[in-house]
C-alpha positions as a printed NumPy array, in Angstrom:
array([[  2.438,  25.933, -51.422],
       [  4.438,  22.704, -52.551],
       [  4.335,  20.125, -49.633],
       [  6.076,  17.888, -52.176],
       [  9.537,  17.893, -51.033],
       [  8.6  ,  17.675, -47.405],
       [  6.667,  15.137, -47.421],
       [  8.943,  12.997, -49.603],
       [ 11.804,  13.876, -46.79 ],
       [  9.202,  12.548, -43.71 ],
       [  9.042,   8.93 , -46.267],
       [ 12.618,   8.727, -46.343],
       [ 13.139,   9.712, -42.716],
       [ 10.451,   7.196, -41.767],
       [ 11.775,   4.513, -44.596],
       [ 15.704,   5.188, -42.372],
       [ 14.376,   5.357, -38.733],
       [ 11.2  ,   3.682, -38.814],
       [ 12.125,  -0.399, -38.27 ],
       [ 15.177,   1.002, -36.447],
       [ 12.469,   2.289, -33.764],
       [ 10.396,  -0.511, -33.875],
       [ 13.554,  -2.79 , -32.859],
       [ 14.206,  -0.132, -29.897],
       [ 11.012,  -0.321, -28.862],
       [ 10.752,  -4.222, -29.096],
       [ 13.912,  -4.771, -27.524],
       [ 12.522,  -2.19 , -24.712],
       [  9.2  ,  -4.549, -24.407],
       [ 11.555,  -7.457, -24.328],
       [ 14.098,  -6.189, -22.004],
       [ 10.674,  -5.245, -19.496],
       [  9.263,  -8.753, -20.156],
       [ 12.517, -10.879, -19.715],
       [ 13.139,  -9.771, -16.398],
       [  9.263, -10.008, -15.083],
       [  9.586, -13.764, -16.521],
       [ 13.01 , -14.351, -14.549],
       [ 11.714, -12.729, -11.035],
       [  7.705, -12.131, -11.409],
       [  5.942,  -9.02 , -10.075],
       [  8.927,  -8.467,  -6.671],
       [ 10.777,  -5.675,  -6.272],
       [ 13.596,  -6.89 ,  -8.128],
       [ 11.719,  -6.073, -10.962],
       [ 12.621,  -3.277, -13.651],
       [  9.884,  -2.208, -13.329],
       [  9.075,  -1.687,  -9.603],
       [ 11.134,   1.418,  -9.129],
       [  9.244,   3.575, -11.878],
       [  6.037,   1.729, -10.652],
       [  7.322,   3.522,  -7.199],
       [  7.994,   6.845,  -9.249],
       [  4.919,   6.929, -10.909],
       [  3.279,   6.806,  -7.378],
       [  5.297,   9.275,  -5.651],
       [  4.735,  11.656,  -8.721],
       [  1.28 ,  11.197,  -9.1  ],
       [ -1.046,  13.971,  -7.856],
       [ -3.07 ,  13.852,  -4.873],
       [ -6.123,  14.639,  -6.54 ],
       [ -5.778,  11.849,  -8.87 ],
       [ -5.035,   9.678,  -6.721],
       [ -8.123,  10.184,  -5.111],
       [-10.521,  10.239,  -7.936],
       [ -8.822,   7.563,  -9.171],
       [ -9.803,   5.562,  -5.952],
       [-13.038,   7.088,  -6.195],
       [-13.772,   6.157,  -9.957],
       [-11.339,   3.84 , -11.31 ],
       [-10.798,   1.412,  -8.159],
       [ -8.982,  -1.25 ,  -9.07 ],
       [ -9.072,  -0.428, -12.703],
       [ -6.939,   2.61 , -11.558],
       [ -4.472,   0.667,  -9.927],
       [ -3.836,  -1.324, -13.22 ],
       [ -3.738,   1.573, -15.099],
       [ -0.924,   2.798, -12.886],
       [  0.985,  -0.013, -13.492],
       [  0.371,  -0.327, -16.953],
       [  1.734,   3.028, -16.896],
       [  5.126,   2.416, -15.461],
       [  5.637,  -0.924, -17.518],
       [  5.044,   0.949, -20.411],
       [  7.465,   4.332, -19.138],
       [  9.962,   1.305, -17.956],
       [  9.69 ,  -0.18 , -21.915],
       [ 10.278,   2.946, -23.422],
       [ 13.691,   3.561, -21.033],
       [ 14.876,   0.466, -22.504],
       [ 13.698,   1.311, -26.03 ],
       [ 15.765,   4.914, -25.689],
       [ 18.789,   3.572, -24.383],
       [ 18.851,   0.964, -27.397],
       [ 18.193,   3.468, -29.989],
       [ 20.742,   5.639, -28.797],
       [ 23.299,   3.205, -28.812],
       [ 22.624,   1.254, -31.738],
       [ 22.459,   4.827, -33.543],
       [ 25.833,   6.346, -32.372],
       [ 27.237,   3.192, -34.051],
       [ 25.364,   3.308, -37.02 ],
       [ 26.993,   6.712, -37.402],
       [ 30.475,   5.811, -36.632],
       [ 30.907,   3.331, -39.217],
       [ 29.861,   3.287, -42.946],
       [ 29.096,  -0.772, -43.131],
       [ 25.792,  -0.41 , -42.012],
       [ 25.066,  -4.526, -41.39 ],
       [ 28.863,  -4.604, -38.83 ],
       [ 27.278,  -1.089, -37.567],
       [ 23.821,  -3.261, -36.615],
       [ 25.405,  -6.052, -35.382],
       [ 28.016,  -4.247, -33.257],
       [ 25.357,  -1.755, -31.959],
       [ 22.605,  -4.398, -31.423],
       [ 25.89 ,  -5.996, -28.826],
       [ 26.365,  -2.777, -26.881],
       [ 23.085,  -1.716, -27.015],
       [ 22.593,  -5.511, -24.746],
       [ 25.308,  -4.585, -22.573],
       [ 24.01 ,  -1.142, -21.821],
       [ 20.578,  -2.826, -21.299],
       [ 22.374,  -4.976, -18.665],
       [ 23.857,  -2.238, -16.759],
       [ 20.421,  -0.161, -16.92 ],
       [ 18.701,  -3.137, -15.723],
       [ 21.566,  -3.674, -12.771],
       [ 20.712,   0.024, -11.864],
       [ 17.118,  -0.803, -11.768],
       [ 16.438,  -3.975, -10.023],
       [ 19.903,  -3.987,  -7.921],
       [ 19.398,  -7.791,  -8.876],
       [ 21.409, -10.546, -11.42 ],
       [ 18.628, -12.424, -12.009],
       [ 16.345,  -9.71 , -13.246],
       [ 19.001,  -8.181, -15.035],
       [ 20.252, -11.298, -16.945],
       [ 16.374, -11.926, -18.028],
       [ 16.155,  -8.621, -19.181],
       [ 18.976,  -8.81 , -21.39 ],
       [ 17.868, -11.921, -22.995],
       [ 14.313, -10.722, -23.577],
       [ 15.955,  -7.538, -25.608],
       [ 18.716,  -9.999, -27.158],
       [ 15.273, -11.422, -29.011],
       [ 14.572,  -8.794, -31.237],
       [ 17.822,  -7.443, -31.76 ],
       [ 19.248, -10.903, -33.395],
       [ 16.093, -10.962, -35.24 ],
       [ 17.058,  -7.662, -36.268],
       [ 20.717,  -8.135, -36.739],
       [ 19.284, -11.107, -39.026],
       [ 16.669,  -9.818, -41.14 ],
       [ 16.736,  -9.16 , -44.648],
       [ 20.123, -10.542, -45.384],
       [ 20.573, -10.611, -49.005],
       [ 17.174,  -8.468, -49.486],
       [ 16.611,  -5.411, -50.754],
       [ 16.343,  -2.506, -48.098],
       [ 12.971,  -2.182, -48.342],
       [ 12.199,  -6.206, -48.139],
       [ 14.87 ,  -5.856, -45.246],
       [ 13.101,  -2.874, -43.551],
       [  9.812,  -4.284, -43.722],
       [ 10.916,  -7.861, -42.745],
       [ 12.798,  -5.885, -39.485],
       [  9.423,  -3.793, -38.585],
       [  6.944,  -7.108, -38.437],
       [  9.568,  -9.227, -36.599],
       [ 10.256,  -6.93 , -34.252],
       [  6.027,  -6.183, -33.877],
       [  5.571, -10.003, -33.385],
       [  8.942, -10.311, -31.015],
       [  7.557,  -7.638, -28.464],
       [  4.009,  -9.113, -28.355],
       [  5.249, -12.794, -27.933],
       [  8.146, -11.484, -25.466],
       [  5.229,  -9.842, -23.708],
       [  3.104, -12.335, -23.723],
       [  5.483, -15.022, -22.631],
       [  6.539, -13.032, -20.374],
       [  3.475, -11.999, -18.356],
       [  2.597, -16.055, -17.926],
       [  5.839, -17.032, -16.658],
       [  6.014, -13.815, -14.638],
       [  2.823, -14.401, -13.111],
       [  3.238, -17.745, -11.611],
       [  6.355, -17.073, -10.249],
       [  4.406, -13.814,  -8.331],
       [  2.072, -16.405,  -7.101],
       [  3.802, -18.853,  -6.106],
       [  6.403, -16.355,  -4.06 ],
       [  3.174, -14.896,  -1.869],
       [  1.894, -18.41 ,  -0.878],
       [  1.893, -18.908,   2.74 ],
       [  3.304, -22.101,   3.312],
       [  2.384, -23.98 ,   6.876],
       [ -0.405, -26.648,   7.199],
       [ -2.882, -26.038,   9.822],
       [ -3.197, -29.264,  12.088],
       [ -6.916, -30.046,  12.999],
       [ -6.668, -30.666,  16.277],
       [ -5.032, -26.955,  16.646],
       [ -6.244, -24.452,  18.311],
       [ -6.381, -22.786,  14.518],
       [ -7.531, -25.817,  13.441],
       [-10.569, -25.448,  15.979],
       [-11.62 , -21.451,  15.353],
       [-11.427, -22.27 ,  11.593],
       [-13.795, -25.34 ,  11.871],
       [-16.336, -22.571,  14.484],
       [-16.178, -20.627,  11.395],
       [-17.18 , -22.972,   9.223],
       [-19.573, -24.122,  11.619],
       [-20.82 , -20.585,  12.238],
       [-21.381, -19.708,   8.404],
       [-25.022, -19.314,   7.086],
       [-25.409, -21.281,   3.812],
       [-26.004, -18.174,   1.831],
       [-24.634, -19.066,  -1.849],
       [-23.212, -16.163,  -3.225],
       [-21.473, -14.679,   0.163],
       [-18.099, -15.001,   1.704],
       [-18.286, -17.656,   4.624],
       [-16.917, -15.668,   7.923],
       [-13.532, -16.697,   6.943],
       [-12.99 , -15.332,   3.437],
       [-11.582, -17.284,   0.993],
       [-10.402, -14.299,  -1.299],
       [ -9.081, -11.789,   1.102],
       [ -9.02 ,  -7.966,  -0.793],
       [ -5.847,  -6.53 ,  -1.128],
       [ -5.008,  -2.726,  -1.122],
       [ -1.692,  -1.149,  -0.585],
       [  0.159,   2.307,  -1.862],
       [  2.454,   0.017,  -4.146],
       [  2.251,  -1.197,  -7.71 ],
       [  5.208,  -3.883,  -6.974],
       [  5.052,  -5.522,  -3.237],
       [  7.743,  -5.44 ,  -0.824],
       [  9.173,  -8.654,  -0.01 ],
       [ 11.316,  -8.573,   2.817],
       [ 13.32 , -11.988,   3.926],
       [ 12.471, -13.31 ,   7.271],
       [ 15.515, -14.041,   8.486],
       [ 16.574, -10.695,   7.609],
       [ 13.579,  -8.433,   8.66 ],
       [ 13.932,  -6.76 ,  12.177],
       [ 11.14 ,  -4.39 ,  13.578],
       [ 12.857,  -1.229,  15.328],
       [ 11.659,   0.641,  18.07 ],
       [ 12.602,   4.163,  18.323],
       [ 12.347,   7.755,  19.672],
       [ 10.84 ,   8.545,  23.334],
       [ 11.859,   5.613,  24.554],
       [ 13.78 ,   4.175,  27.431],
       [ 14.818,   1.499,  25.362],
       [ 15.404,   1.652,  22.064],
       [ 15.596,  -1.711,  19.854],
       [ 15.138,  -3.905,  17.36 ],
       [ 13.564,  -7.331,  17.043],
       [ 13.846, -10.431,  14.482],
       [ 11.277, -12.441,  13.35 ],
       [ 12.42 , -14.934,  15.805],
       [ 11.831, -13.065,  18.67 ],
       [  8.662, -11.867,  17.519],
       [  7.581, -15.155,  17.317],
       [  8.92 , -16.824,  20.335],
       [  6.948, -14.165,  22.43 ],
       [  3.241, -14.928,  24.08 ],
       [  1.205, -15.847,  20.692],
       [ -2.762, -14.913,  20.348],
       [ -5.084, -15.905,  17.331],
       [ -7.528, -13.464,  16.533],
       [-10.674, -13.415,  14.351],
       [-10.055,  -9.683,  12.813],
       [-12.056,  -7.962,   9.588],
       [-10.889,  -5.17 ,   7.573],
       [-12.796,  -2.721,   5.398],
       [-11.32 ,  -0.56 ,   2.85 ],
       [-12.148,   3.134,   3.391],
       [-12.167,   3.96 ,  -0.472],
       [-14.321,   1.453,  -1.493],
       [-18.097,   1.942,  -3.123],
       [-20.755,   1.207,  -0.369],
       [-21.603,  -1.787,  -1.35 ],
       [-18.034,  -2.996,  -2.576],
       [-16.272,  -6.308,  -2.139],
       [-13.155,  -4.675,  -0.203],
       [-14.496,  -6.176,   3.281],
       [-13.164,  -8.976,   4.226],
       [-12.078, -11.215,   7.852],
       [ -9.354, -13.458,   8.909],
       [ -7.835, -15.351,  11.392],
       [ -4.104, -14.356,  12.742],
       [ -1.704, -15.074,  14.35 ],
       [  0.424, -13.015,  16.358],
       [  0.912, -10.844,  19.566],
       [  0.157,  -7.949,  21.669],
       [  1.682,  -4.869,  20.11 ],
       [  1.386,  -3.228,  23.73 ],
       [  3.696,  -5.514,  24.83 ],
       [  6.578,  -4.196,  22.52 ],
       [  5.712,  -0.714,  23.761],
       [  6.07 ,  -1.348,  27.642],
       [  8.795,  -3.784,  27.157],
       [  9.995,  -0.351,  25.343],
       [  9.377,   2.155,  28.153],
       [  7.111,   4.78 ,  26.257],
       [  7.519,   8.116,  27.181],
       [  5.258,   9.758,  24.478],
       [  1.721,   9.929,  23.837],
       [  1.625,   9.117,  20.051],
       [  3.135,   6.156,  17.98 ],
       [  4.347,   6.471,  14.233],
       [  4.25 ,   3.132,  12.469],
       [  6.384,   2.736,   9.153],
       [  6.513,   0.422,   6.151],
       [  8.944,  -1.035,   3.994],
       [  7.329,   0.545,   1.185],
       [  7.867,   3.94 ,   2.334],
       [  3.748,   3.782,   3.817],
       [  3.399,   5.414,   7.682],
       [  0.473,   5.997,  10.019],
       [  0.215,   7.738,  13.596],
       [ -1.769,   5.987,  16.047],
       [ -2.458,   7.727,  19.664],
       [ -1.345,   5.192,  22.154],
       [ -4.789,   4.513,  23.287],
       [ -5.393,   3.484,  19.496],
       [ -3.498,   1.148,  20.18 ],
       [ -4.291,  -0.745,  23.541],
       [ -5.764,  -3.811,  21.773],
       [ -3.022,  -3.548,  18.586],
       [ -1.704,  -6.616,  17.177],
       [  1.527,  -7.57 ,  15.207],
       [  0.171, -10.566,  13.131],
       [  2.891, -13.151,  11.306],
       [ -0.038, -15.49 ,  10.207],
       [ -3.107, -15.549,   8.391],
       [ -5.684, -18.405,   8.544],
       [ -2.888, -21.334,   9.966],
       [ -0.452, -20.078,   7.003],
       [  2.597, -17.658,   6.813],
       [  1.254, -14.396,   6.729],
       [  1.157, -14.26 ,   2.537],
       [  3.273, -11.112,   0.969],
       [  0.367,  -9.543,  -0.154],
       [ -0.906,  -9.062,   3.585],
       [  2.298,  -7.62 ,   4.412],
       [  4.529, -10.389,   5.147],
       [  6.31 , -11.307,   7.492],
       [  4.797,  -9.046,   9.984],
       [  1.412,  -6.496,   9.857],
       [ -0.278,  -4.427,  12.404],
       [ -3.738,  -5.099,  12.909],
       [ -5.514,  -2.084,  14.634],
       [ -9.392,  -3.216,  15.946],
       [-11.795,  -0.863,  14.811],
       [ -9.993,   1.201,  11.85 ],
       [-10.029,   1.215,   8.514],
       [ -8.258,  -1.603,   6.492],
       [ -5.824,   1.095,   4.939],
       [ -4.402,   2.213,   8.138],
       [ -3.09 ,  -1.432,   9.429],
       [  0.44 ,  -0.936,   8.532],
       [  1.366,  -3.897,   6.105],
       [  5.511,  -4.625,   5.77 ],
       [  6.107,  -3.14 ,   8.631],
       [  9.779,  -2.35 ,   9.814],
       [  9.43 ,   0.527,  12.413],
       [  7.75 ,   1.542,  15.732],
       [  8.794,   5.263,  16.408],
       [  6.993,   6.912,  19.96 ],
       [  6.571,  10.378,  19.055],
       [  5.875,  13.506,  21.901],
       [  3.416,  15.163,  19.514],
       [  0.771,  14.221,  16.53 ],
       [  1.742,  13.828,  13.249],
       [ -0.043,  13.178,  10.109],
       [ -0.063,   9.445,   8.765],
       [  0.018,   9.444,   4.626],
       [ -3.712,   9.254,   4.074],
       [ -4.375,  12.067,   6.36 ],
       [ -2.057,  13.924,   4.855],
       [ -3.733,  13.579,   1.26 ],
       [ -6.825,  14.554,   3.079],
       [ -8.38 ,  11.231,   4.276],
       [-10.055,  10.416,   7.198],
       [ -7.228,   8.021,   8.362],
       [ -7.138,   6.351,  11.915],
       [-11.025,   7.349,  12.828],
       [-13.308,   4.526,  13.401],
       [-14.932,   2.61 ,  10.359],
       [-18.4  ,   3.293,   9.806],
       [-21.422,   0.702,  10.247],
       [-22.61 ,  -0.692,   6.47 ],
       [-24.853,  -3.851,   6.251],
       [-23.761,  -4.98 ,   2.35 ],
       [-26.366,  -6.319,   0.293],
       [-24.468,  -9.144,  -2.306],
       [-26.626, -12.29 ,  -2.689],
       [-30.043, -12.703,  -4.408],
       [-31.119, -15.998,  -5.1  ],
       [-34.018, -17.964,  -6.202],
       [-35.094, -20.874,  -3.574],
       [-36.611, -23.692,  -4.962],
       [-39.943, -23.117,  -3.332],
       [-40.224, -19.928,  -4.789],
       [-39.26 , -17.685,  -1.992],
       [-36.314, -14.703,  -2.594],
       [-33.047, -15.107,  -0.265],
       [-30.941, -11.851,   0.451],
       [-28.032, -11.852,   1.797],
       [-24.582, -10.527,   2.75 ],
       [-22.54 ,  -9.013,   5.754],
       [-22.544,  -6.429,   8.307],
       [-19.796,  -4.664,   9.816],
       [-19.177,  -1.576,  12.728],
       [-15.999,  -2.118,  13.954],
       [-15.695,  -2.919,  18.027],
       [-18.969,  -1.539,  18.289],
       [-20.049,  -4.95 ,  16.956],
       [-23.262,  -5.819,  14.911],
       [-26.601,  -6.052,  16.903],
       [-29.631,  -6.397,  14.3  ],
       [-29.905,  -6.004,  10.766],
       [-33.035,  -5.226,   9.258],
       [-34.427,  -5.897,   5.658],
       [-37.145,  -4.348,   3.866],
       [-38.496,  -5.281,   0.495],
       [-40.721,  -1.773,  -0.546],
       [-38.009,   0.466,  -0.708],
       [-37.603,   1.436,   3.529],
       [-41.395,   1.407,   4.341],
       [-41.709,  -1.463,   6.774],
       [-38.968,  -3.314,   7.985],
       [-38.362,  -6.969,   9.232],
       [-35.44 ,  -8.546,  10.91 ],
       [-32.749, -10.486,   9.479],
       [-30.99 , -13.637,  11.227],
       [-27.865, -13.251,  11.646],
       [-24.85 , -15.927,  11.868],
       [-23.327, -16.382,  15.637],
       [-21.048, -14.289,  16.428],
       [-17.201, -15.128,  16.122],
       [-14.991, -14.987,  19.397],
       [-13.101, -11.128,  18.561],
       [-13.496,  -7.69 ,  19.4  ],
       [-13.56 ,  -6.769,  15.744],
       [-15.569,  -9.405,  13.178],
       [-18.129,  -8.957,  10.986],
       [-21.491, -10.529,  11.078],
       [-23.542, -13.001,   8.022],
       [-27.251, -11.812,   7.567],
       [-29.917, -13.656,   5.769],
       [-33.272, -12.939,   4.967],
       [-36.023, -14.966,   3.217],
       [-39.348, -13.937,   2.029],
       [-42.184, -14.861,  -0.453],
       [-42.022, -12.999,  -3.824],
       [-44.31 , -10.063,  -4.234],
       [-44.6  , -11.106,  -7.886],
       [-43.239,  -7.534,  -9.342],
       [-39.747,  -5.613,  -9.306],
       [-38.968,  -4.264,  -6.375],
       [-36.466,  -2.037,  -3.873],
       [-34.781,  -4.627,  -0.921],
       [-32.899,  -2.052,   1.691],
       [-30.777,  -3.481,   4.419],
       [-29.568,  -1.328,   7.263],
       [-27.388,  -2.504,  10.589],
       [-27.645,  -1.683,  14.153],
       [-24.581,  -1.454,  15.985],
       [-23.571,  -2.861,  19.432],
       [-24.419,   0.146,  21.088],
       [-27.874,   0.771,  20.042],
       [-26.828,   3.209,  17.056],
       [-28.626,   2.735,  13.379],
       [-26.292,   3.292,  10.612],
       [-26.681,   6.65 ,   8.962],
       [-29.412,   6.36 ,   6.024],
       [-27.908,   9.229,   3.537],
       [-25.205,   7.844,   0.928],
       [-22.116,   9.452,   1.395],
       [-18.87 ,   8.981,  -0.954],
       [-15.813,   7.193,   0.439],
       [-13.638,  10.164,   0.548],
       [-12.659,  11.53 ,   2.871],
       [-14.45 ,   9.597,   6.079],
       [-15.333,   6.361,   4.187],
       [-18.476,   5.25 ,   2.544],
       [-22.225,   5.217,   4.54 ],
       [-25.638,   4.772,   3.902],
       [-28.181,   2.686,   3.36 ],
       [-27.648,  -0.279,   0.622],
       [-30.712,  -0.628,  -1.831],
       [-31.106,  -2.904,  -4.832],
       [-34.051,  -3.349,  -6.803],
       [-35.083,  -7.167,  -7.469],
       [-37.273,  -8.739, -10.272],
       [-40.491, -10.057,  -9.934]])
């Protein structure tokens, strides 16, 4: 059979539609990277709403393995996912419009240059849809404008071909500088938004816990002190919510005798506590880095509720970002509704301007961005449980195993943290041939706080050949951690942490 004439139709086709494609799709890059330049990674960018889509639409079984497998990777993947879906909108909507008026008019250069100028206007009003926001919208529109007058431009007085290939590489190098460009500006301006932003005074009472920290921190290198200086972050979202202070209000709903709201104001100007508090992912590998402790800043969330006149037994808390957990009210007895973190703002990343803080639980279940306090007559299901998690149950006891290090006089240092909640950390015990014997650890003082973590050291002289350290925690009540490795889904990771050490 003759493939002749086919295949000499796909070269023409691809000769006539190729560079106009690669312009669409440049101008869609453009359009995605203009307006994270102009606004950074917030919600009033393009992106964030298919970022929100790709969530919502995303099985739960992926979701989990992806927590499972991926991590963090996962979560990049995600939202390299919905900048790319949020690129190719863009590129559609510019094809299709610079198309249709290719087609209405014979005078294919006015037909480019007239398309290329409604093709930014309907880029404008897509991006308005999008982001709801001028800023982001106007960026966009400028990052597409790129390619397109490089497109309208190219290959004046050239042959179609010289044109067409001159059109395909601009537009290639366009989309990969827009992007580019676009990701450093974008980035800084992300940063800089979820900075917290008030200086801690050292003769503070937050001046004066942070120095008994310091004070209280082993000199392990290769450890967190017992205030962390790079908190973990974990969240449903791709794109962060970042409600305005002066706006926000916190409602408090259903069985109720008095239903209302509060401001940020009168959040703050009620009784304020600082509180040493630690938070453990429950998705994390056993011996992950998603375990982490503070300071905050904030105050009783009981005192909302009985201000409120409960009448149920169970309290729904709900997020900006759509997120919700159910608590029973004796969950909640020591909950906190935190504004501050470590003497700053609480940062947006942490869930500014206010986060629940619930001693004892898993870091996933302290509501971040939070907006809503509904009492509720009768359980519910929070959104982890409801994807099968383990959700508002205690966290489990882990002693982490992260530094190794060499001492001078020859001697091995281990070290790391341990962690059970408000059952608190009793011993933790270290043994260097794989669980057979086992020796003590010291541990750091213990921080003022129903719910803080622990430092644990151990040095000992080299046995001169590899071998298996295993570190295992005793809680405040007198209970070992479990020995058998268990997976983080659904009830969190457990077991014993091992690592084998060179001579």
């Amino acid at each position: 059979m003759d493939h002749t004439p086919r295949t000499a139709a796909a070269v023409d086709a691809a000769r006539e539609y190729g560079p106009a494609l690669l312009v669409a799709l440049a101008a869609g890059v453009g359009a995605v990277a203009g307006s994270f330049a102009a606004v950074g990674r917030l919600p009033a960018f393009v992106a964030a709403p298919v970022a929100r889509l790709v969530v919502a639409v995303t099985p739960d079984v992926v979701v989990r393995y992806s927590i499972l497998l991926l991590g963090d990777v996962g979560d990049s993947i995600a939202f390299l996912l919905a900048l790319t879906l949020t690129a190719l909108l863009f590129g559609v909507v510019v094809w299709a419009v610079r198309r249709a008026a290719t087609a209405a008019d014979g005078d294919r250069l006015d037909a480019t240059v007239a398309g290329s100028v409604l093709a930014l206007v309907a880029v404008l009003v897509l991006a308005v849809g999008l982001a709801g926001d001028a800023t982001s919208a106007v960026g966009a529109t400028v990052g597409a404008a790129v390619p397109l007058t490089l497109a309208a431009l190219a290959g004046r007085g050239e042959s179609p071909d010289a044109a067409a290939r001159r059109t395909a590489l601009g537009s290639i190098a366009a989309a990969v500088g827009l992007a580019l460009a676009g990701g450093v500006i974008g980035t800084r301006r992300t940063v800089s938004a979820g900075d917290g932003t008030t200086t801690v005074p050292a003769d503070s009472e937050v001046g004066r816990l942070l120095d008994l920290a310091r004070e209280r921190s082993l000199a392990v290198e290769g450890i967190e002190p017992l205030v962390s200086e790079r908190f973990y972050e974990v969240d449903i979202n791709q794109v962060d919510p970042d409600p305005d202070r002066d706006e926000w209000t916190l409602s408090v709903t259903g069985a109720v005798e008095n239903a209302g709201e509060y401001s940020y104001d009168d959040l703050t100007s009620m009784p304020t506590e600082h509180r040493f508090n630690t938070l453990r992912c429950v998705g994390e590998s056993l011996n992950g880095m998603k375990m982490d402790n503070a300071l905050w800043t904030g105050t009783p969330l009981m005192q909302i509720l009985e201000d409120a006149g409960l009448q149920g037994d169970y309290v729904m808390l709900r997020a900006a970002d759509g997120f919700y957990e159910e608590f029973s009210v004796s969950a909640l007895r020591n909950g906190f509704l935190a504004w501050g973190m470590n003497g700053a703002d609480l940062p947006r990343g942490h869930g500014a301007p206010v986060r629940a803080l619930i001693p004892g639980h898993w870091g996933e279940i302290n509501v971040k961005w939070l907006t809503e306090i509904e009492i509720l007559d009768e359980e519910m299901e929070g959104y982890w449980e409801e994807r099968g998690w383990h959700g508002t149950g205690p966290v489990n006891t882990v002693a982490k195993l992260h530094a190794v290090n060499r001492l001078d006089d020859g001697r091995i240092e281990v070290g790391g943290h341990a962690y059970a909640g408000t059952r608190g950390i009793e011993r933790v015990e270290v043994s260097t041939d794989g669980g057979d014997t086992w020796t003590d650890a010291d541990l750091s003082e213990p921080l003022p706080g129903d719910d803080v973590w622990r430092q644990w050291v151990y040095r000992y002289d080299s046995p001169g050949t590899q071998h298996e350290v295993v570190v295992r925690a005793t809680d405040g009540t007198g209970t070992l951690q479990p020995e058998d490795e268990r997976r983080a889904f659904p009830n969190g990771p457990s077991g014993w942490v091992s690592r084998t050490v060179g001579a």
